[in-house]
C-alpha positions as CSV (number, residue, x, y, z in Angstrom):
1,X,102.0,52.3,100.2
2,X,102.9,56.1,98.9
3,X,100.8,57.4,102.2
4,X,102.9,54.8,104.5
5,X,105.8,56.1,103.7
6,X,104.6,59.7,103.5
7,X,103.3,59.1,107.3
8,X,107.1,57.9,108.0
9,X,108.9,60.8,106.5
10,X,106.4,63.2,109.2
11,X,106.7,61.1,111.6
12,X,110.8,60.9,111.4
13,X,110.9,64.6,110.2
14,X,107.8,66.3,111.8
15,X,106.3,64.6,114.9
16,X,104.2,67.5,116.4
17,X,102.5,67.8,112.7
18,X,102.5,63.6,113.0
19,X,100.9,63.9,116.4
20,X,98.0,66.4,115.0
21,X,97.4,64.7,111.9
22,X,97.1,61.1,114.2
23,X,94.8,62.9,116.3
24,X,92.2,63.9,112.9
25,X,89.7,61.0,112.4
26,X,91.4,58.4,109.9
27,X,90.3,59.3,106.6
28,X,91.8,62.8,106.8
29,X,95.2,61.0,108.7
30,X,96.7,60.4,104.8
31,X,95.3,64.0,103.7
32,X,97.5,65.7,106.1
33,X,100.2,63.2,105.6
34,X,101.0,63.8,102.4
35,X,101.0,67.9,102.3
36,X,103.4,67.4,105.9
37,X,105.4,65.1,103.9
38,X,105.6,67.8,100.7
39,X,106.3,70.5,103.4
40,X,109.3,68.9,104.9
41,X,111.2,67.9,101.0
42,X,111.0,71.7,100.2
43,X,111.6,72.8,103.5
44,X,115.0,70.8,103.6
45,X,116.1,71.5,99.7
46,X,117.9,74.9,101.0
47,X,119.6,73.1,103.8
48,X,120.8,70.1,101.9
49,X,123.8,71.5,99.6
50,X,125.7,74.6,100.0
51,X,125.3,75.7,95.7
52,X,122.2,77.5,95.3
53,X,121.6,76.1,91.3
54,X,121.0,72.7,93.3
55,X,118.9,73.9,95.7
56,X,116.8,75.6,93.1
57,X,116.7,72.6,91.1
58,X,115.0,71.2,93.9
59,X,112.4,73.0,94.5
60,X,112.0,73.5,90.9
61,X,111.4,69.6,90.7
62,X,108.3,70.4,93.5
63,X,107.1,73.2,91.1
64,X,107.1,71.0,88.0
65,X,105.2,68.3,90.1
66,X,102.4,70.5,90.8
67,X,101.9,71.9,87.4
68,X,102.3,68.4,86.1
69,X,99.3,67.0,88.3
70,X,97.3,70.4,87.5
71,X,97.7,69.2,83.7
72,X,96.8,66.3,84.4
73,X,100.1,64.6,82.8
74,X,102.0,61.4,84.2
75,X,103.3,61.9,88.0
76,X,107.0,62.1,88.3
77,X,108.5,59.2,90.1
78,X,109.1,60.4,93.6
79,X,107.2,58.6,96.8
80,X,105.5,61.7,97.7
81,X,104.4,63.3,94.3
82,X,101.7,60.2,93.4
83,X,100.0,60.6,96.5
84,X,100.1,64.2,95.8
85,X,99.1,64.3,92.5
86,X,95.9,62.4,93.9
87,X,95.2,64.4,96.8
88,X,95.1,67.7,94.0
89,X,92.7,65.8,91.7
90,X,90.4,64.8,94.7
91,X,90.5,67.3,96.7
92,X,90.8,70.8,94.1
93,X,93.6,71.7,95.8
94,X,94.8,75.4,94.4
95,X,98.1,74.6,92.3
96,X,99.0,78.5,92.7
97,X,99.1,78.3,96.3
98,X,100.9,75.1,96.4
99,X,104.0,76.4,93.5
100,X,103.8,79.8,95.9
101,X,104.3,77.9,99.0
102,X,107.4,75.9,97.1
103,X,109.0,78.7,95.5
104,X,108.5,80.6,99.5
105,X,111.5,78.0,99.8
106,X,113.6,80.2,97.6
107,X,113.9,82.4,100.9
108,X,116.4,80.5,102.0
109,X,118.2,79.7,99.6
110,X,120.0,83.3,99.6
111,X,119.9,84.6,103.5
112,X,122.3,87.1,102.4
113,X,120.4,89.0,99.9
114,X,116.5,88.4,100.5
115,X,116.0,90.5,97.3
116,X,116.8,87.2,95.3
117,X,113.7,85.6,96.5
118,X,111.5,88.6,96.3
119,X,109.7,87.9,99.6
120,X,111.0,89.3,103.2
121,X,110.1,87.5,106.6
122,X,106.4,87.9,106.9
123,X,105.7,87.3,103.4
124,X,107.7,84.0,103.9
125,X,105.9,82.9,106.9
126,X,102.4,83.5,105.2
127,X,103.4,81.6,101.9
128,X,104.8,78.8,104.0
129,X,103.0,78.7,107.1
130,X,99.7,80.2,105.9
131,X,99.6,78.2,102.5
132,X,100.4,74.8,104.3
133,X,97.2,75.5,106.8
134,X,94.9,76.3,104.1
135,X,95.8,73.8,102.0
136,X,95.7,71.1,105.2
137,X,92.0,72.8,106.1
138,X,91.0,72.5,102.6
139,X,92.0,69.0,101.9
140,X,90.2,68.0,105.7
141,X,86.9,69.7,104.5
142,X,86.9,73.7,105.5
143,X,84.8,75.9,103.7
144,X,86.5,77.9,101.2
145,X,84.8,81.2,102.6
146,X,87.4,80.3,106.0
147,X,90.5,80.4,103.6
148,X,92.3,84.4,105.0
149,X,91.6,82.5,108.7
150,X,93.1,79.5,108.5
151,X,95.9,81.6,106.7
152,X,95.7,83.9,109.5
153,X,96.3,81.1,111.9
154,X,99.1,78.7,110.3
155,X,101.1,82.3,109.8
156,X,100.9,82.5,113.2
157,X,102.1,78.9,113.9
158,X,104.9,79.8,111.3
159,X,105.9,82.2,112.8
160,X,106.6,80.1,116.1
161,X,108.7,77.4,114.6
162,X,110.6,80.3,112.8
163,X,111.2,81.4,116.6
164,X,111.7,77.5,117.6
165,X,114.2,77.5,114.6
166,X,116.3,80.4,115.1
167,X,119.4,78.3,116.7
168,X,119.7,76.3,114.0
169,X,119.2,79.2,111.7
170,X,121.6,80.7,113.2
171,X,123.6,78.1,112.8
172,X,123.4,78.0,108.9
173,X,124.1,81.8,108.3
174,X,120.0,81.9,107.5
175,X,119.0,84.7,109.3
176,X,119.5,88.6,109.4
177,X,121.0,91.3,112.5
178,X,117.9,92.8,112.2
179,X,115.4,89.6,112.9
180,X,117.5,89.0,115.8
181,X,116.5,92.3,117.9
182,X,114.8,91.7,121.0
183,X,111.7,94.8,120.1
184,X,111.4,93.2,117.1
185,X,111.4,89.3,117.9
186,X,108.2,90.0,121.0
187,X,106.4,93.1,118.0
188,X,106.3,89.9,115.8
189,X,105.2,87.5,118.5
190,X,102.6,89.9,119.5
191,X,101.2,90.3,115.7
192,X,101.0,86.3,115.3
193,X,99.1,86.2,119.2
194,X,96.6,88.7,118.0
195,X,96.1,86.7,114.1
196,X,95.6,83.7,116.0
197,X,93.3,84.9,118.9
198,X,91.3,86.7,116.7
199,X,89.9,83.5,114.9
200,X,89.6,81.5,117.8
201,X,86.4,81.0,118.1
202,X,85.6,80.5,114.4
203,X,84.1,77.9,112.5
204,X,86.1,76.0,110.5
205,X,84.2,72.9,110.2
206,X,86.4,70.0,109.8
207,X,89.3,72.0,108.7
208,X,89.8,72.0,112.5
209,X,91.2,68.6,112.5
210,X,93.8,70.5,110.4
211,X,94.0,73.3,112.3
212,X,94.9,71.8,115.4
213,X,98.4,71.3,114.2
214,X,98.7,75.1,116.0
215,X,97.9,73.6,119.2
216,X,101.6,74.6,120.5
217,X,101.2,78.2,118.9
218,X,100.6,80.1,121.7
219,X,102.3,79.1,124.2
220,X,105.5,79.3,122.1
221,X,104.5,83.2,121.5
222,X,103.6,83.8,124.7
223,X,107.4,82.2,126.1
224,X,108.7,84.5,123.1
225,X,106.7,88.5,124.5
226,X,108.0,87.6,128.4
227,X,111.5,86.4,127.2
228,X,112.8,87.0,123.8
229,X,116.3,86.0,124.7
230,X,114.7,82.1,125.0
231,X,113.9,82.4,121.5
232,X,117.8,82.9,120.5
233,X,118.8,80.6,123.1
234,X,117.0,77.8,121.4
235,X,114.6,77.7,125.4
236,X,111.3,77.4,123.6
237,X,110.1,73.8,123.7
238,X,107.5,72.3,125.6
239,X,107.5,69.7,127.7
240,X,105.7,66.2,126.9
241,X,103.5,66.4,129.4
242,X,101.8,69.9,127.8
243,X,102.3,68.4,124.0
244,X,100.7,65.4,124.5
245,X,97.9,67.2,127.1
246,X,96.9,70.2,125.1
247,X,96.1,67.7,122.0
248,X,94.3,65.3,123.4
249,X,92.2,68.1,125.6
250,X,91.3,69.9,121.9
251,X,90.5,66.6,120.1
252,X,88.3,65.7,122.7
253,X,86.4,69.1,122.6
254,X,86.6,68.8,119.3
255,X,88.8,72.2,119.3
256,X,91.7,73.3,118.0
């Protein structure tokens, strides 16, 4: 019942992750489920109250689930932290990178003063984004010796739904002059195509059903080096057609 409802909460609050994680053969559907479903309560805790203390309390709750299940002692009573708890104990799941990619939240918490978190944008996008897709791989099967690749490549992805984001960013005061400049949104863009190009022919084994949750990467980056303006504008999605194309093409090559 816990996976149900962690399926519904990516499918209402996620559905390209939905989509991928539909797309991976049905015992690693639930896997992927519950770490989308984790990613979308701390990725909302900044954005839900305007007093930082709550926010924090939030995400502390997240931290203290995690080192709870790591202990081993009784799961909190939330419809995502039993299934979580499980999916640590079966699957080893590192509990540092997990409380990293929670506290990672922390970044936007205080968008005026970044020193608060500790982290700036690229560390961010690595502890978000590159923790979620090692985590996903890991739990679907990948060999831990692919771990600084499949980081390499949900950075990337990260990186693109930061771009995707930046309207609504905007929007809530979360983002600084400096992120906005046109050099610096395509030198970023750039970086992320070159970290994901340069694993694309690896072997992740069946961390790629995880992996293909960057199947809208590139194109996104791409849109991003010939127009950086589209990126601000909030002109980066992609149509159906290409969404729903580009996923079934990889899952039926059994590539990501």
């Amino acid at each position: 019942m816990s996976i149900n409802a962690c399926a519904a909460l990516v499918e209402a609050g996620d559905p390209d992750r939905f989509l991928a994680a539909m797309a991976a053969p049905p015992e690693m559907r639930g896997r992927l489920f519950v770490l989308y479903a984790l990613n979308l309560e701390i990725a909302k805790a900044p954005f839900v109250t305007q007093e930082p203390m709550i926010a924090e309390m939030r995400l502390q709750f997240w931290r203290d689930v995690v080192a709870d299940a790591a202990a081993g002692k009784p799961v909190r009573a939330h419809e995502v932290a039993a299934p979580l708890a499980d999916l640590m104990r079966e699957k080893a799941l590192d509990p540092e990178l997990l409380d990293q990619m929670i506290s990672a939240r922390r970044f936007d918490i205080y968008p005026n003063d970044r020193g608060q978190s500790g982290l700036d944008l690229d560390t961010f996008l690595r502890r978000t984004g590159g923790h979620l897709m090692v985590l996903s791989a890991r739990a679907c099967g990948m060999p831990g010796a692919q771990r600084d690749a499949a980081s390499d490549v949900g950075t990337a992805m990260g990186t693109a739904l930061w771009m995707q984001a930046l309207p609504e960013l905007l929007a809530h005061g979360r983002v600084e002059a400096g992120d906005l400049d046109s050099d610096a949104l395509v030198r970023r863009a750039q970086s992320a195509l070159s970290l994901l190009r340069q694993h694309r022919a690896q072997d992740f084994g069946a961390g790629v059903h995880a992996l293909r949750a960057a199947w809208l990467t590139e194109p996104i980056l791409r849109t991003v080096v010939r127009d950086p303006r589209r990126a601000v504008d909030g002109a980066l999605d992609v149509s159906e057609f290409r969404r729903r194309g580009g996923l079934l093409w990889r899952s039926l090559l059994g590539r990501w």
